[in-house]
Backbone as CSV, one residue per row, in Angstrom:
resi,resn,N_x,N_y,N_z,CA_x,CA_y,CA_z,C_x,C_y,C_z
1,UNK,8.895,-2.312,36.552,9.374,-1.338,35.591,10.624,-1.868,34.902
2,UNK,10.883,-1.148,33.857,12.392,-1.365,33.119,13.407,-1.212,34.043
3,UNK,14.603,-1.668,33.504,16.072,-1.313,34.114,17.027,-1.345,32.836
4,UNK,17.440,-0.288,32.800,18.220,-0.140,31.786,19.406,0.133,32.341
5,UNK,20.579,-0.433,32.039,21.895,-0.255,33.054,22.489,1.448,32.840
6,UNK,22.893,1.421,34.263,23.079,3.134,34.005,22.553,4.039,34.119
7,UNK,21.057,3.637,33.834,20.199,4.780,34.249,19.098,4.582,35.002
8,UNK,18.736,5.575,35.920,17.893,5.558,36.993,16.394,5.910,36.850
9,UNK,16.163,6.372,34.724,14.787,6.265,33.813,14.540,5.630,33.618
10,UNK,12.859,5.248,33.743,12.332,4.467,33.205,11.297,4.614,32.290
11,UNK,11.139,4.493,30.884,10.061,4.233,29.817,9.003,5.333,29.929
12,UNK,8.837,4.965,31.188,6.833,5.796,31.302,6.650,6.216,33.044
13,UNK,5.998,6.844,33.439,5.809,7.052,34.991,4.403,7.000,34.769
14,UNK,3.916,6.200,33.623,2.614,6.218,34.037,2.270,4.665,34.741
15,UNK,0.943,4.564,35.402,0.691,3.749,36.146,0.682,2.202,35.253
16,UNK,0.740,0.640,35.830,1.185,-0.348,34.923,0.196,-1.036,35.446
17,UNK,-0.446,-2.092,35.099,-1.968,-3.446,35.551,-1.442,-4.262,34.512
18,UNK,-1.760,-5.431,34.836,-1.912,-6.463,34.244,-2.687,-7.041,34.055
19,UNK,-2.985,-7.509,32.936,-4.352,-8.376,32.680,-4.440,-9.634,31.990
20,UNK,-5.631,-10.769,32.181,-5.329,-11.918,32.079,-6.458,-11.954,30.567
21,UNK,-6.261,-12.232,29.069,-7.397,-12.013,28.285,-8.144,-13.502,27.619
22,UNK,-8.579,-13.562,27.800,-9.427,-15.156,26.162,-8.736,-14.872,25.352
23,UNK,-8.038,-15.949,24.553,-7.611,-15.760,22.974,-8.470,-14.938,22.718
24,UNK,-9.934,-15.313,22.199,-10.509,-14.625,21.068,-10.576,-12.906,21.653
25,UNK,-10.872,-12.784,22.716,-10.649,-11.590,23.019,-9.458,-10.541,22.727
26,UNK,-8.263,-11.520,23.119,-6.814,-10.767,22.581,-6.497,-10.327,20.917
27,UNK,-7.220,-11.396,20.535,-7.272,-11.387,18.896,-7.833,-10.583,18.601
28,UNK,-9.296,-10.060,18.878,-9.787,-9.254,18.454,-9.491,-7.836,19.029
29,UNK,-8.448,-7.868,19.978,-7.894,-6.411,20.254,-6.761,-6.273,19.571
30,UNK,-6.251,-6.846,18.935,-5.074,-6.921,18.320,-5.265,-6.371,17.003
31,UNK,-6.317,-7.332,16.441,-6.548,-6.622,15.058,-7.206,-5.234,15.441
32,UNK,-8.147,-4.632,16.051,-8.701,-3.508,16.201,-7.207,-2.249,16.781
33,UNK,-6.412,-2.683,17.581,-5.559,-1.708,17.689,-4.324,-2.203,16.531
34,UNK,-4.426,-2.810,15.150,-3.514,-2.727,14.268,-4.274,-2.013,13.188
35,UNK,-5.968,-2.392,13.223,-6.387,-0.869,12.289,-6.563,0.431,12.528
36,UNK,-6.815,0.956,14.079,-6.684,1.888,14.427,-4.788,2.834,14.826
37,UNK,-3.884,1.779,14.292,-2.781,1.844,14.023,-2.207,2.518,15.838
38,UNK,-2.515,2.255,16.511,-2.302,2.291,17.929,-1.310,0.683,18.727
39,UNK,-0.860,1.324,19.340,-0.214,-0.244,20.477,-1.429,-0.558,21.237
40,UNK,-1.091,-1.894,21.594,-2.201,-2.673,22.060,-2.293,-1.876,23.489
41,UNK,-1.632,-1.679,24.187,-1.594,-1.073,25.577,-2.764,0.140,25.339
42,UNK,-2.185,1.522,24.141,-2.881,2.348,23.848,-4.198,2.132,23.623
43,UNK,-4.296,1.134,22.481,-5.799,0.981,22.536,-6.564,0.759,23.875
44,UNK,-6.226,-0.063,24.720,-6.984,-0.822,25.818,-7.353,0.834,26.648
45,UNK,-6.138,1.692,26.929,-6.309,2.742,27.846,-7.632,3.931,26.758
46,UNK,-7.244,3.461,25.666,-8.662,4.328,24.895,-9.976,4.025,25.186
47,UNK,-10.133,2.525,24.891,-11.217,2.107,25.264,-11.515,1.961,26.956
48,UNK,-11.265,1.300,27.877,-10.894,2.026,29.375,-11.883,3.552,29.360
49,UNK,-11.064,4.307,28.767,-11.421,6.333,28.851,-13.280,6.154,28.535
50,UNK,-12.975,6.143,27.250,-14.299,5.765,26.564,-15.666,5.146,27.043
51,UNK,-15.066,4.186,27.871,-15.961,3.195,28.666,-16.545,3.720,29.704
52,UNK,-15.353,4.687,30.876,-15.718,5.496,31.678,-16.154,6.826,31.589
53,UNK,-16.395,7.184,30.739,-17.072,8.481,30.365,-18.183,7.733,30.123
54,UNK,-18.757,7.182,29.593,-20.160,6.490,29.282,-20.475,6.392,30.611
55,UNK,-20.254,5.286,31.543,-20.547,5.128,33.067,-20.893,6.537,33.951
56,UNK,-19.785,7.782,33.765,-19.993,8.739,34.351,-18.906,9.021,35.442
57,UNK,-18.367,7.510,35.362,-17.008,7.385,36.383,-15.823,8.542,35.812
58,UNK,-16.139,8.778,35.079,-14.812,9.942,34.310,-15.568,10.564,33.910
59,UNK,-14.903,12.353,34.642,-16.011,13.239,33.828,-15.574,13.837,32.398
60,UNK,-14.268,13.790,31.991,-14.127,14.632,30.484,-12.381,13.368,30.434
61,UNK,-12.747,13.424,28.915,-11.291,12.590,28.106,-10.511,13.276,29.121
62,UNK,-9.124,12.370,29.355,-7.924,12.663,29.836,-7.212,13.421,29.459
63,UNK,-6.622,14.107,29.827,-5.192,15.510,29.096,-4.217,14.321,28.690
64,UNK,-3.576,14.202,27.449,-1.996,13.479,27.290,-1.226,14.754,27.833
65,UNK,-0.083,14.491,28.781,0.553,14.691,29.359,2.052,14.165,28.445
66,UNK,2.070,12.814,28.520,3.192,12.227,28.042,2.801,11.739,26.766
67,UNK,3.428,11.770,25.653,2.607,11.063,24.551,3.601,10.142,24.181
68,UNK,4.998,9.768,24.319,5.853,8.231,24.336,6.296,8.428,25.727
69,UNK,7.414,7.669,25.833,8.215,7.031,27.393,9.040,8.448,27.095
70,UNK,9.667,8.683,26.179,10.500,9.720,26.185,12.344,8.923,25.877
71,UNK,12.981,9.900,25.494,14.353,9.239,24.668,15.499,9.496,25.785
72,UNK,16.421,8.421,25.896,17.046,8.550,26.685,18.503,9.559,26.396
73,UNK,19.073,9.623,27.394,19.580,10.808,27.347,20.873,10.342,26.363
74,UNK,21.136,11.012,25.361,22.397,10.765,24.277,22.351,9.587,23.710
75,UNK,20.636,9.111,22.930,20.328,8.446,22.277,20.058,9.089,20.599
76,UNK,20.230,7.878,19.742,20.280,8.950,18.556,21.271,9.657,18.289
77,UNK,20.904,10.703,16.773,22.314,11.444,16.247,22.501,12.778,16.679
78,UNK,23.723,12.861,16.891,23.966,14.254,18.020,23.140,15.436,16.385
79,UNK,22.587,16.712,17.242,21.830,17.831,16.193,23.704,17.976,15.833
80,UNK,23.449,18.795,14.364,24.177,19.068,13.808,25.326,20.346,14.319
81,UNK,24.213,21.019,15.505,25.434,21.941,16.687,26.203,21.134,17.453
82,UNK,25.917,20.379,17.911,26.407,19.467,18.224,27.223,18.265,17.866
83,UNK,27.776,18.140,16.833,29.043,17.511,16.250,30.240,17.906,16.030
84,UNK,31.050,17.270,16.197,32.241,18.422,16.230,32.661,17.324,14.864
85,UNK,33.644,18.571,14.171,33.988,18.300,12.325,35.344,17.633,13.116
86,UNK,35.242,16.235,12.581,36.803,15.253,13.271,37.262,15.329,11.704
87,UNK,36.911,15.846,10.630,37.934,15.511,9.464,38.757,16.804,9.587
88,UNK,38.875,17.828,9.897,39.730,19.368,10.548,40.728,18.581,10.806
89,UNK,40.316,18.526,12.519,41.053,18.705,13.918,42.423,16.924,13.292
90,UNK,41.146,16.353,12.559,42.271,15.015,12.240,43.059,15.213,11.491
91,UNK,43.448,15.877,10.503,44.289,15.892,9.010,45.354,16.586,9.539
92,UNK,44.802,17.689,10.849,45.754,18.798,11.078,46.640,18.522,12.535
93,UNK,46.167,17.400,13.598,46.793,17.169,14.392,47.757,16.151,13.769
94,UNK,47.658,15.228,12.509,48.629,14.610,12.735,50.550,15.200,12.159
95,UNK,51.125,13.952,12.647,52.310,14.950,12.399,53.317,13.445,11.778
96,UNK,54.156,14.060,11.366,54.819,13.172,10.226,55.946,11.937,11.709
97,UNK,56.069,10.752,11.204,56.946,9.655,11.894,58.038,9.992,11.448
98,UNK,59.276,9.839,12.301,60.518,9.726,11.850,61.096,8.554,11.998
């Protein structure tokens, strides 16, 4: 899994495999999950689903549960309740040098 310093999240809690592919094989998943505008990971777990519902090994598509890794905590721009106005509190705390 990831390690991101500081925090004890990681990306995804979904399950991870590795796999070994043929060029031409990788290639041709590459272009198929860049027209179906999906990540290569995504595609593979589509096709995977797909594959096993045909077999019978899976009885109905999967529920998404998680649909990214999810954002870490005080990533991005604070919502707009959440900012505090520093041109106020600044103009008015300062105070003249002698």
């Amino acid at each position: 899994m990831y390690a991101i310093a500081g925090l004890d999240q990681v990306p995804t809690k979904l399950n991870r495999i590795t796999v070994a592919l043929e060029p031409e094989l990788y290639e041709a998943l590459q272009a198929y999950s860049t027209r179906s505008r999906r990540s290569m990971s995504n595609q593979i777990s589509v096709i995977l689903e797909q594959a096993l519902i045909t077999t019978g090994d899976l009885k109905a598509p999967i529920a998404r549960v998680e649909k990214r890794g999810g954002k870490r905590p005080g990533a991005g721009k604070p919502k707009k309740s959440e900012r505090k106005d520093d041109r106020a509190s600044s103009t008015d705390s300062k105070e003249p040098e002698s």
